[in-house]
Backbone as XML, in Angstrom:
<?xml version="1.0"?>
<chain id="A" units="angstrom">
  <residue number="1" name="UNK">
    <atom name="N" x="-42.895" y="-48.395" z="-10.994"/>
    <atom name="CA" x="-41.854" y="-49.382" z="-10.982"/>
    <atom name="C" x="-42.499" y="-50.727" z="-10.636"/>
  </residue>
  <residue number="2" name="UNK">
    <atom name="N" x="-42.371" y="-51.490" z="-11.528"/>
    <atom name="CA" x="-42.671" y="-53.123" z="-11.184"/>
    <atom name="C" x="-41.369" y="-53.920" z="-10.955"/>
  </residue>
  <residue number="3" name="UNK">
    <atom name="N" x="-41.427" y="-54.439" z="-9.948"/>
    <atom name="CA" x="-40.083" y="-55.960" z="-9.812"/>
    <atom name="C" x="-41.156" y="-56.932" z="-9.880"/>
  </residue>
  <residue number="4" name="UNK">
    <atom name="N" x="-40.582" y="-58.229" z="-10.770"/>
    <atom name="CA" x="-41.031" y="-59.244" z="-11.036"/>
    <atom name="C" x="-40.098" y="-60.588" z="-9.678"/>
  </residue>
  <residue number="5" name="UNK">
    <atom name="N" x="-41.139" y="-61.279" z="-9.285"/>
    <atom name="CA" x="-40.390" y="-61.649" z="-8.037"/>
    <atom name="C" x="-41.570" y="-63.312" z="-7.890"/>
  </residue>
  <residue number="6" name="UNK">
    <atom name="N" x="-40.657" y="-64.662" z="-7.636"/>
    <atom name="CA" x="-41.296" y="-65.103" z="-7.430"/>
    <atom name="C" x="-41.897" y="-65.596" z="-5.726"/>
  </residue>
  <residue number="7" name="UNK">
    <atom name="N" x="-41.417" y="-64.867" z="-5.025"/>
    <atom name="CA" x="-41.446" y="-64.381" z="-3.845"/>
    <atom name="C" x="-42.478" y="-63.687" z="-3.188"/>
  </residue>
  <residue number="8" name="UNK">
    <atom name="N" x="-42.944" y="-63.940" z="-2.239"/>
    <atom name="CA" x="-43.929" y="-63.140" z="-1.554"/>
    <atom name="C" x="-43.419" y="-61.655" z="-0.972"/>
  </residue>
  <residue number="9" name="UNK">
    <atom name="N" x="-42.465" y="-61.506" z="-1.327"/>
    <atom name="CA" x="-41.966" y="-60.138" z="-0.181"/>
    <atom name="C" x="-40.644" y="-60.247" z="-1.187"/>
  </residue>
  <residue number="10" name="UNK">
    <atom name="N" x="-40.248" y="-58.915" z="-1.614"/>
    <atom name="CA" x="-38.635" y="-58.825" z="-2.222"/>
    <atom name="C" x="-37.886" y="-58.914" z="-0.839"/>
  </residue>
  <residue number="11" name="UNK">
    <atom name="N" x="-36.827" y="-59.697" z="-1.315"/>
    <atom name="CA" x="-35.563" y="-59.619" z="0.473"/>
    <atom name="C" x="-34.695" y="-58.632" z="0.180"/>
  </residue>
  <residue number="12" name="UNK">
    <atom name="N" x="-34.909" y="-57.595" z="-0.555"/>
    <atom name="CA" x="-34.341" y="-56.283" z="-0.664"/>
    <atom name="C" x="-34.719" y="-55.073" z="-0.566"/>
  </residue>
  <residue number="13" name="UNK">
    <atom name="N" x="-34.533" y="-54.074" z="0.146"/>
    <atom name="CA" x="-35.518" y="-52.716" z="-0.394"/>
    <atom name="C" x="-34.888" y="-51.983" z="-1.445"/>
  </residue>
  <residue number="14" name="UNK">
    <atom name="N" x="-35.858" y="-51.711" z="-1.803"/>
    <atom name="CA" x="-35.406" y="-50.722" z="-3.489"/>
    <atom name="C" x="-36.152" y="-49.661" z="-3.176"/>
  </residue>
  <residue number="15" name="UNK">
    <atom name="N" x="-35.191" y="-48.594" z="-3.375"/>
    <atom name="CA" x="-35.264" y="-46.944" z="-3.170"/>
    <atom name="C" x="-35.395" y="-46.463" z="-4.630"/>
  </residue>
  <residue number="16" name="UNK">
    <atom name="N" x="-35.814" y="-45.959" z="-5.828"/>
    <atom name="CA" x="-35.534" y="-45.511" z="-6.782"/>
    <atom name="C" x="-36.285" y="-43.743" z="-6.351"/>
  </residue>
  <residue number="17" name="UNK">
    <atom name="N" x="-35.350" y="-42.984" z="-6.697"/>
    <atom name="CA" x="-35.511" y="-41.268" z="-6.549"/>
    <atom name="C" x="-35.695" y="-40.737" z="-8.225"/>
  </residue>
  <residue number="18" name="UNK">
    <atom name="N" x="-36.779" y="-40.370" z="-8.296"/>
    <atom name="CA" x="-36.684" y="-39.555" z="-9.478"/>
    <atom name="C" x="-37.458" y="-37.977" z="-9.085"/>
  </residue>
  <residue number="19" name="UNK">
    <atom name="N" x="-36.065" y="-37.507" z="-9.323"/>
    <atom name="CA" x="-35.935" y="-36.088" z="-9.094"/>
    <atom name="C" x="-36.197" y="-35.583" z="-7.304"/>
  </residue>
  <residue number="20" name="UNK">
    <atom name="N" x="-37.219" y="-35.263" z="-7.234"/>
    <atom name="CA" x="-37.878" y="-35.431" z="-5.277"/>
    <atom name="C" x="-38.359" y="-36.563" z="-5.056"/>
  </residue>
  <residue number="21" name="UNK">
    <atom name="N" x="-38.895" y="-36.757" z="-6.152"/>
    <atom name="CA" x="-40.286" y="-38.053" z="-5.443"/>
    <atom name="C" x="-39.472" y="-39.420" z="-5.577"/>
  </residue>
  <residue number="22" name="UNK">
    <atom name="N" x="-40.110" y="-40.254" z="-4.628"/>
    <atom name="CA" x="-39.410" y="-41.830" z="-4.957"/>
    <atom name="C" x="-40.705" y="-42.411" z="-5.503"/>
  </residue>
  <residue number="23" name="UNK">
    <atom name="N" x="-39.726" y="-43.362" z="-6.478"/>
    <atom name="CA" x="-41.370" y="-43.857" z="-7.026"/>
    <atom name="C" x="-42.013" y="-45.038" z="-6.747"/>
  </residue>
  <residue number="24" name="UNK">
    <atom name="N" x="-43.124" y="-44.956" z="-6.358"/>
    <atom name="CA" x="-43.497" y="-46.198" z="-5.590"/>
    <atom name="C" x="-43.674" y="-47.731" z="-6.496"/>
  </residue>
  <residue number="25" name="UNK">
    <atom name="N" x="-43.238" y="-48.708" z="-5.352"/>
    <atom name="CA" x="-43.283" y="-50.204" z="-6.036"/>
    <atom name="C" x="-44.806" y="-50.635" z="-6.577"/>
  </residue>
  <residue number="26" name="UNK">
    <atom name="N" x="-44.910" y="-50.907" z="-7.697"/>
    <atom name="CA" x="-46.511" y="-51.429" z="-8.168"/>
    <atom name="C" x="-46.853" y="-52.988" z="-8.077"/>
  </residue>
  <residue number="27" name="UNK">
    <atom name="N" x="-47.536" y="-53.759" z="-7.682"/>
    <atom name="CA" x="-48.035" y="-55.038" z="-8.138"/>
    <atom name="C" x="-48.032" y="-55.244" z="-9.347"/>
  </residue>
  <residue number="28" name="UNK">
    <atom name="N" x="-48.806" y="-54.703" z="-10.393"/>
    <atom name="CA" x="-49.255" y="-54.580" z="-11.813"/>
    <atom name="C" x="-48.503" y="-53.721" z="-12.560"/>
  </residue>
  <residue number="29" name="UNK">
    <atom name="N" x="-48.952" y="-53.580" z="-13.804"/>
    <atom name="CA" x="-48.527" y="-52.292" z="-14.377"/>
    <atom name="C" x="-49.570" y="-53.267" z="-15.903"/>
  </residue>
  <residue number="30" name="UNK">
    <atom name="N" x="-49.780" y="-52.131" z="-16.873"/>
    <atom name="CA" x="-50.163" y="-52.762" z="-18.130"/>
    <atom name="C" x="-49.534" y="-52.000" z="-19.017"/>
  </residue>
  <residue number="31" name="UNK">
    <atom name="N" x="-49.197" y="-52.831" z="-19.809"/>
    <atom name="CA" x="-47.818" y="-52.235" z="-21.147"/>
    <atom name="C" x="-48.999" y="-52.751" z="-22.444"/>
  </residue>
  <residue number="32" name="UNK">
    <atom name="N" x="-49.271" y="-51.894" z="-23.121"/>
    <atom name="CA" x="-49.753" y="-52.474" z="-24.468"/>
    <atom name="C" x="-51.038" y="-52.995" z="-24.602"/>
  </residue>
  <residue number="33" name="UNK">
    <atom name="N" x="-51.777" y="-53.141" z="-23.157"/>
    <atom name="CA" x="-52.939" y="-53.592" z="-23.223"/>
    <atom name="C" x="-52.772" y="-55.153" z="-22.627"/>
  </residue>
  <residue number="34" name="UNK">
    <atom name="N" x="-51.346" y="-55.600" z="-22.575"/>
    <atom name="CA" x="-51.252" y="-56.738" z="-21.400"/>
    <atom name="C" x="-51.060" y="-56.499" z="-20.256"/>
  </residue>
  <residue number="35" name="UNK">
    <atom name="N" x="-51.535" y="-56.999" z="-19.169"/>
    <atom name="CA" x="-51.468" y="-56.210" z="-18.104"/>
    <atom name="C" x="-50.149" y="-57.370" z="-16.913"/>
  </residue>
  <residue number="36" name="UNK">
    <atom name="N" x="-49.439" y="-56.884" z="-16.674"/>
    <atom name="CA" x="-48.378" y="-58.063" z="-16.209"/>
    <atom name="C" x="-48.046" y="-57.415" z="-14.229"/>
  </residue>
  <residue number="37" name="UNK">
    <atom name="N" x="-47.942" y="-59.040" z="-13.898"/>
    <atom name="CA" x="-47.693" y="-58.545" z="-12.451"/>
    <atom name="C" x="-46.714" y="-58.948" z="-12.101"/>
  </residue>
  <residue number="38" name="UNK">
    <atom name="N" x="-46.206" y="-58.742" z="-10.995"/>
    <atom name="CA" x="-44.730" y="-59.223" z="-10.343"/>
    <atom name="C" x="-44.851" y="-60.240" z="-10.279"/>
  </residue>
  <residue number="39" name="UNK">
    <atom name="N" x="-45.662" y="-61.149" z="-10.270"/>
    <atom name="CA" x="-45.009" y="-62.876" z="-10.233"/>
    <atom name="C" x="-45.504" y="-63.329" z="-11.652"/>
  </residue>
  <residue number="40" name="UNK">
    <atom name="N" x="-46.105" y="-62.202" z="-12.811"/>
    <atom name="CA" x="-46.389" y="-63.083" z="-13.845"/>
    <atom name="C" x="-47.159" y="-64.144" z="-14.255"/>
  </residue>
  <residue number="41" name="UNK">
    <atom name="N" x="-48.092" y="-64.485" z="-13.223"/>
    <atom name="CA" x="-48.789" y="-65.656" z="-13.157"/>
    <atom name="C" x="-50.175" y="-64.991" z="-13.816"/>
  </residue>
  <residue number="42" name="UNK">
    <atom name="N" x="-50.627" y="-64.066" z="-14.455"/>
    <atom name="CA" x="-51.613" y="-63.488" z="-15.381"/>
    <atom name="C" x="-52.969" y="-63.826" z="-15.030"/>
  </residue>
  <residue number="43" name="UNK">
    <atom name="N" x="-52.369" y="-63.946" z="-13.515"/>
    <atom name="CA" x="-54.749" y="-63.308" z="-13.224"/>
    <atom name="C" x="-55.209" y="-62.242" z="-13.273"/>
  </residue>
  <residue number="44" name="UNK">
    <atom name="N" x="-54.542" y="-61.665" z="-13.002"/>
    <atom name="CA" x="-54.904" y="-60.110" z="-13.110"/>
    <atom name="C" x="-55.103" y="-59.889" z="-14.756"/>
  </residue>
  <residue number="45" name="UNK">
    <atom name="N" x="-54.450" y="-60.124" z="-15.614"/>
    <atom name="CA" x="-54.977" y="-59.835" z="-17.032"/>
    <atom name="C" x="-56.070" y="-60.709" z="-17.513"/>
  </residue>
  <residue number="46" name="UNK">
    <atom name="N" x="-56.050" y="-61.947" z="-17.041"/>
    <atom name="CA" x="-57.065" y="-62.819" z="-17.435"/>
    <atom name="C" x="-58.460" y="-61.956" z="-17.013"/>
  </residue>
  <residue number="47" name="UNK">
    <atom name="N" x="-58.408" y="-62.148" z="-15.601"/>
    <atom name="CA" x="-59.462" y="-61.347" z="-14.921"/>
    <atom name="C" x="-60.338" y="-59.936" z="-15.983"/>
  </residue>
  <residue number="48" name="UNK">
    <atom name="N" x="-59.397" y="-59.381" z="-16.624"/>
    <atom name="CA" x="-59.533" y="-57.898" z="-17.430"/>
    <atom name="C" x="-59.966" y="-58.253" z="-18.288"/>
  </residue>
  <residue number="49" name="UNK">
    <atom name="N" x="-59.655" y="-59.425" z="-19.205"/>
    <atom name="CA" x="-59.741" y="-59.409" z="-20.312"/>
    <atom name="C" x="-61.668" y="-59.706" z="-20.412"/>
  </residue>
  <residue number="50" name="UNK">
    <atom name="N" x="-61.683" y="-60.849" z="-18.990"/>
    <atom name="CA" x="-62.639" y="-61.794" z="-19.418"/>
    <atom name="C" x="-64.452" y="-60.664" z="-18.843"/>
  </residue>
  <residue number="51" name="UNK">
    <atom name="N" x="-63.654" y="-59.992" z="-17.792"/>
    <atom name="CA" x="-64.611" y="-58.304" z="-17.402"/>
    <atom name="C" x="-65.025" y="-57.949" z="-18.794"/>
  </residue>
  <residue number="52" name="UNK">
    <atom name="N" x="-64.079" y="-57.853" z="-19.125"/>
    <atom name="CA" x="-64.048" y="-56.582" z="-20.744"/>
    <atom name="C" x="-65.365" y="-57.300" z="-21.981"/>
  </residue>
  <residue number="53" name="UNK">
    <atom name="N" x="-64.982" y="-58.614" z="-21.723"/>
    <atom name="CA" x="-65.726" y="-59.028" z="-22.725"/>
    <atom name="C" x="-66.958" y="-59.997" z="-22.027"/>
  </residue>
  <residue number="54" name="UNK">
    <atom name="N" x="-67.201" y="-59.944" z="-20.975"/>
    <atom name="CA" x="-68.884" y="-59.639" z="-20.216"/>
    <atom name="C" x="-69.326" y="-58.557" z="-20.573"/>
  </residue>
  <residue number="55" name="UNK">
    <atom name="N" x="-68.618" y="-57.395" z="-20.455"/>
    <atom name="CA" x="-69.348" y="-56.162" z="-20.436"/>
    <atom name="C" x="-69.696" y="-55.972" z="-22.424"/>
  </residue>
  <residue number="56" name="UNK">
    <atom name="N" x="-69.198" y="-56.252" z="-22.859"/>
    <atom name="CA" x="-69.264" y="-56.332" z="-24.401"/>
    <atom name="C" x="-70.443" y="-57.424" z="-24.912"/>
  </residue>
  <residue number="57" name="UNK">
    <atom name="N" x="-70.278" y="-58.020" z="-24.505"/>
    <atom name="CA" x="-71.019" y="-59.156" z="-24.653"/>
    <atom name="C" x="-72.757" y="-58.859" z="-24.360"/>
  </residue>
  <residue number="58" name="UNK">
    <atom name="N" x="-72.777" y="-57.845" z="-22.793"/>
    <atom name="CA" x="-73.735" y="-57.555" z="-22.530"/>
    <atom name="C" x="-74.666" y="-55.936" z="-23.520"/>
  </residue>
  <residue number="59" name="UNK">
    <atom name="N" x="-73.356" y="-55.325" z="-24.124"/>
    <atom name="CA" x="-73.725" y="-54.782" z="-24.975"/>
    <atom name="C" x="-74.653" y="-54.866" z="-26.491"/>
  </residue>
  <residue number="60" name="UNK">
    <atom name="N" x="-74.060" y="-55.855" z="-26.744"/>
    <atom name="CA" x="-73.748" y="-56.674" z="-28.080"/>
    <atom name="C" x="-75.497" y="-57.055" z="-27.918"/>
  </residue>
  <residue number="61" name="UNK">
    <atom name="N" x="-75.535" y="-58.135" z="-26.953"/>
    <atom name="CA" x="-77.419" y="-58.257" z="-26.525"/>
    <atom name="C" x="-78.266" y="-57.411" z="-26.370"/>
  </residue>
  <residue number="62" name="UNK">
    <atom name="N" x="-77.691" y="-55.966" z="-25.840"/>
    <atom name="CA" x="-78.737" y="-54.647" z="-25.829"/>
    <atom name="C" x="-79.143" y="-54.239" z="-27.572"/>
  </residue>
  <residue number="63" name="UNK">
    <atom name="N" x="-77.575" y="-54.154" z="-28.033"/>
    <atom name="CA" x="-78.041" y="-53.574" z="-29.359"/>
    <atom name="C" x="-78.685" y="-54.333" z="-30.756"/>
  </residue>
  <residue number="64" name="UNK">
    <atom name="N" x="-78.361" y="-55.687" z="-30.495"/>
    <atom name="CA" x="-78.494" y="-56.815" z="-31.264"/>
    <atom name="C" x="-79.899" y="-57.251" z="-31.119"/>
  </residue>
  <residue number="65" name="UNK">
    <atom name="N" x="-80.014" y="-57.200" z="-30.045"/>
    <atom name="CA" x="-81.490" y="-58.244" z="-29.237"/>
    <atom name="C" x="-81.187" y="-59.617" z="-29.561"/>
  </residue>
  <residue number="66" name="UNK">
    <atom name="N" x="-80.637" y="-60.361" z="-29.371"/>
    <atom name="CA" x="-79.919" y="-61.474" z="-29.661"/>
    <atom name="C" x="-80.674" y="-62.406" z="-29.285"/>
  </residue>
  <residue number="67" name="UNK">
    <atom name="N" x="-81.997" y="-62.016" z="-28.376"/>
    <atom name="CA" x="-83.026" y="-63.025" z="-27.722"/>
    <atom name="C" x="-84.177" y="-63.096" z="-28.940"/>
  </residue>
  <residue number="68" name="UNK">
    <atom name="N" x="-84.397" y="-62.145" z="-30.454"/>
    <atom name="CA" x="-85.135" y="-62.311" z="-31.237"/>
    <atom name="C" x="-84.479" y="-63.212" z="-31.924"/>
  </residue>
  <residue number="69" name="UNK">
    <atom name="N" x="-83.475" y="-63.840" z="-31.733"/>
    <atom name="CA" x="-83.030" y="-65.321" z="-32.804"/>
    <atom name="C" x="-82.495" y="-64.531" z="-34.064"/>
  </residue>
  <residue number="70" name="UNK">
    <atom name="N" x="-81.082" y="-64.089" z="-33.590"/>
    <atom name="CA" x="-80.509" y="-63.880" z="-35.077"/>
    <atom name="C" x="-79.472" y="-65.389" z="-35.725"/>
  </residue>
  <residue number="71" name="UNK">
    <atom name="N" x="-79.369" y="-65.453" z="-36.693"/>
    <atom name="CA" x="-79.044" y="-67.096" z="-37.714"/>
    <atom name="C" x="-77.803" y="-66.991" z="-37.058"/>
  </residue>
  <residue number="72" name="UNK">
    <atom name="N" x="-77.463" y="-68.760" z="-37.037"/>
    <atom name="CA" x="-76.148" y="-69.106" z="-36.386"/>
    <atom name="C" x="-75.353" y="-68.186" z="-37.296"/>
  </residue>
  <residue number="73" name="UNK">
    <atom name="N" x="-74.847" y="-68.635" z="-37.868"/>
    <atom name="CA" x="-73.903" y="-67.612" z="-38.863"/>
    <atom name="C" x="-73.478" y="-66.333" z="-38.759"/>
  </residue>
  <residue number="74" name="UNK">
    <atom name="N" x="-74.644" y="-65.255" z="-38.097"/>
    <atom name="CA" x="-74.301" y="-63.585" z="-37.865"/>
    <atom name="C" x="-73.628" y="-64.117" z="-36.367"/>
  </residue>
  <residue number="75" name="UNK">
    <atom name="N" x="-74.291" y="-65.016" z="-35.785"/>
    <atom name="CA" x="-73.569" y="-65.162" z="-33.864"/>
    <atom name="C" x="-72.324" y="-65.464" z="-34.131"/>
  </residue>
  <residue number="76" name="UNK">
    <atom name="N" x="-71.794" y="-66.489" z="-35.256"/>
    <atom name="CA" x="-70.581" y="-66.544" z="-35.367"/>
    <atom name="C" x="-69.510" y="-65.370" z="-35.994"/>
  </residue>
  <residue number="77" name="UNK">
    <atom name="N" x="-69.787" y="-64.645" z="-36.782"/>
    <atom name="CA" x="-69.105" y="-63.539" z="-36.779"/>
    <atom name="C" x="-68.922" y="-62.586" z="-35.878"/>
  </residue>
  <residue number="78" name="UNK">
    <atom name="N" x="-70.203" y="-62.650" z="-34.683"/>
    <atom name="CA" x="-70.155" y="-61.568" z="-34.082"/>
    <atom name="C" x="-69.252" y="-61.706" z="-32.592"/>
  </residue>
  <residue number="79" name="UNK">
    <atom name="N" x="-68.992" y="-63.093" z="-32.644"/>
    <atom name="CA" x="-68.089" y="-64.016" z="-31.602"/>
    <atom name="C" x="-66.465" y="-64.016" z="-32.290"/>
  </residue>
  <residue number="80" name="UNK">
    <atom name="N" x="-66.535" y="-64.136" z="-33.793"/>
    <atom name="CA" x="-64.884" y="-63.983" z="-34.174"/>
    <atom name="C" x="-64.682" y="-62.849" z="-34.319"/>
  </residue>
  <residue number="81" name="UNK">
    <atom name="N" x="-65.200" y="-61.794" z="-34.381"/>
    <atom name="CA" x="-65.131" y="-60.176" z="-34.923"/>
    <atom name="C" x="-64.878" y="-59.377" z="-33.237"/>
  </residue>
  <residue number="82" name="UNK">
    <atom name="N" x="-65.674" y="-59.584" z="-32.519"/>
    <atom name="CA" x="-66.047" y="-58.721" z="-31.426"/>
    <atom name="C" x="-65.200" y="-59.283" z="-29.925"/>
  </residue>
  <residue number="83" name="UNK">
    <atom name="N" x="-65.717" y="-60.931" z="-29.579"/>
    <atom name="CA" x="-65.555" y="-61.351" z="-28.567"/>
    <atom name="C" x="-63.856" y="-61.770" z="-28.948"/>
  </residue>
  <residue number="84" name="UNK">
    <atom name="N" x="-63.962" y="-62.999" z="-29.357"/>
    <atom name="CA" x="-62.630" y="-63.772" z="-29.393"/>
    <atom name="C" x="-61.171" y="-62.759" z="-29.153"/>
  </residue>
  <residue number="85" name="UNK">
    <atom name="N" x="-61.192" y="-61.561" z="-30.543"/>
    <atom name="CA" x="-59.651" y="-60.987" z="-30.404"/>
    <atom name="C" x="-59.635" y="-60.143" z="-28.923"/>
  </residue>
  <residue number="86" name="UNK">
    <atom name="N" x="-60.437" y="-59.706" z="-28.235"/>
    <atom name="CA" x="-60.705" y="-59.092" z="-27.098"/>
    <atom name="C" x="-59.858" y="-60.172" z="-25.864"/>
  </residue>
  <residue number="87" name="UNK">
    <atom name="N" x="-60.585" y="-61.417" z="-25.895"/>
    <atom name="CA" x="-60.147" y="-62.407" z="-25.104"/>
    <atom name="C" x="-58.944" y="-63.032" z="-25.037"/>
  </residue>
  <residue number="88" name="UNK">
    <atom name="N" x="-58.737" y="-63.512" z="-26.266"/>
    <atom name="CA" x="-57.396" y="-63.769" z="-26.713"/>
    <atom name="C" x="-55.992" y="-62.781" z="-26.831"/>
  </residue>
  <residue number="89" name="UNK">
    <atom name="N" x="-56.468" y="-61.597" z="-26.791"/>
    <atom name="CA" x="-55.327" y="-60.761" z="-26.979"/>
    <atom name="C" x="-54.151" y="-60.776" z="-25.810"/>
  </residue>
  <residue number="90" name="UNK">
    <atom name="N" x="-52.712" y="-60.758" z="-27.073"/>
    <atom name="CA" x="-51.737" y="-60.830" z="-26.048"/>
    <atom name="C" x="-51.490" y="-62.829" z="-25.694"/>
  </residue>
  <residue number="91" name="UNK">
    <atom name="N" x="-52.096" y="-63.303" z="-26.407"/>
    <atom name="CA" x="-52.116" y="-64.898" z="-25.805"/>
    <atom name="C" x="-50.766" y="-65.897" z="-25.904"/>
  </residue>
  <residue number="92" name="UNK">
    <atom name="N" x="-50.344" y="-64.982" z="-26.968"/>
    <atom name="CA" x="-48.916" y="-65.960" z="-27.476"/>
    <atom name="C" x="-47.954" y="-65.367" z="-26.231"/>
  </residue>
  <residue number="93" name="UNK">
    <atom name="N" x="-48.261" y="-64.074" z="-25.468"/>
    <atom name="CA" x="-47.465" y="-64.238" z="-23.721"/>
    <atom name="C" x="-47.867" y="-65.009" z="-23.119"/>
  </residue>
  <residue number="94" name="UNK">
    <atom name="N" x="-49.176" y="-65.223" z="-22.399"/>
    <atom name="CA" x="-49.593" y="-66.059" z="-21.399"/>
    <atom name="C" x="-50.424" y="-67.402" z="-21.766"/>
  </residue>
  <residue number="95" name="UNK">
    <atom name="N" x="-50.196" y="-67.966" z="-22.898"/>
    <atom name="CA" x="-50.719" y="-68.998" z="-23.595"/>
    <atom name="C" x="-50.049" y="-70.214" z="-22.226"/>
  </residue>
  <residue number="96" name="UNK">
    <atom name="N" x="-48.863" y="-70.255" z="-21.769"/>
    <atom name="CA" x="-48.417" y="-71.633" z="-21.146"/>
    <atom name="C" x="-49.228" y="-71.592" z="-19.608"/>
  </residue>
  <residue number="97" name="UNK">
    <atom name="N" x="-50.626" y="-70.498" z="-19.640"/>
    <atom name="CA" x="-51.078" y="-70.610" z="-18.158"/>
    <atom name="C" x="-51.969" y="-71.465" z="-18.641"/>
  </residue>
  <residue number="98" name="UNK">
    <atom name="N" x="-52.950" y="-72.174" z="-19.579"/>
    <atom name="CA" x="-53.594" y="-72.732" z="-20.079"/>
    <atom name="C" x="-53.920" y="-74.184" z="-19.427"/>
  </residue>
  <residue number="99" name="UNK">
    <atom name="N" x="-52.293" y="-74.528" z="-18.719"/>
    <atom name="CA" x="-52.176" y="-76.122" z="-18.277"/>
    <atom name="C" x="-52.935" y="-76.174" z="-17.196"/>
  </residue>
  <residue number="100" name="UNK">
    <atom name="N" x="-53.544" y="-75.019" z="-16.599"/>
    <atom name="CA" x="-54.161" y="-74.688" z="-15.375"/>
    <atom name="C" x="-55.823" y="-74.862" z="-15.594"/>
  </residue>
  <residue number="101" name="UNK">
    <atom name="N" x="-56.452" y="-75.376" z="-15.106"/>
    <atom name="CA" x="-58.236" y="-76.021" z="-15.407"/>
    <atom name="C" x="-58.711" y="-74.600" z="-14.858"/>
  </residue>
  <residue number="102" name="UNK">
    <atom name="N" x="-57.821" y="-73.747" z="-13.938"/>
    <atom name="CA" x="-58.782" y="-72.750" z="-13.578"/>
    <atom name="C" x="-59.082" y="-71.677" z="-14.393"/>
  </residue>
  <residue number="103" name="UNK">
    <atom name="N" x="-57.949" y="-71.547" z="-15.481"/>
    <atom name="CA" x="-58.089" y="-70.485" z="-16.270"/>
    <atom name="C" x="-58.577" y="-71.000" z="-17.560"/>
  </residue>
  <residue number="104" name="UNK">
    <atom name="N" x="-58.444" y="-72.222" z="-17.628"/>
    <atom name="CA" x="-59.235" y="-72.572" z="-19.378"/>
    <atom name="C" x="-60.962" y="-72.483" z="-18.750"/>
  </residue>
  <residue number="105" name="UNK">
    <atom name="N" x="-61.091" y="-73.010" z="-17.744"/>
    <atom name="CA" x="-62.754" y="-72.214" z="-17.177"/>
    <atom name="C" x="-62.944" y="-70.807" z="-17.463"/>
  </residue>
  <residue number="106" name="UNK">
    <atom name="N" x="-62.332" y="-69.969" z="-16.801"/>
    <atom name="CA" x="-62.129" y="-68.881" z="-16.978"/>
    <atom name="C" x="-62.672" y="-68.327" z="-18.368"/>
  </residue>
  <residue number="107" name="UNK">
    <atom name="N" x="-61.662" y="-68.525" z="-18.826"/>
    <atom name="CA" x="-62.014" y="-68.443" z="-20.533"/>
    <atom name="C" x="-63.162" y="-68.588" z="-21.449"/>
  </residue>
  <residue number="108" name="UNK">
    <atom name="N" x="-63.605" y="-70.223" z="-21.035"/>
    <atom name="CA" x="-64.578" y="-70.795" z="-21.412"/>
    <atom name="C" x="-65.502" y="-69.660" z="-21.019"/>
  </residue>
</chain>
């Protein structure tokens, strides 16, 4: 169970019972591969996305050798093909965090 709250603390308690168990309140949750938190403010997905595609990235240089100088041209496919939709995904949700210098760094 996620509540979205722009609040530090809900001023309510919420009990939800399914079946014996109650189910506990989450910070996060990820639906679809966006990962969304109770206040919505998308660090936590930013954070994932931008992990995901370090770790790819660092792949990409193991298998590539990318330090023997492959032509601008293959780096650019291998940046619109591999990196970009990884990073970007999901953007047309959290595109209006952008106005923020910390996350267009981020990105960058």
């Amino acid at each position: 169970m996620l509540l979205f709250s722009q609040k530090k603390t809900i001023p309510f308690n919420v009990r939800i019972k399914l079946g014996d168990e109650i189910v506990k309140v989450s910070t996060s949750s990820k639906v679809v591969g966006v990962t969304l938190d109770s206040k919505l403010n998308w660090h936590e997905h930013i954070e994932n996305q931008v992990t995901k595609c370090k770790r790819l990235i660092f792949h990409l240089c193991r298998c590539c050798k990318l330090k023997w100088g492959l032509e601008t041209h293959v780096l650019v496919k291998i940046w619109l093909g591999c990196i970009e939709p990884v990073l970007l995904y999901g953007c047309v949700v959290w595109v209006t965090i952008l106005k923020s210098d910390y996350y267009v760094r981020k990105i960058e």
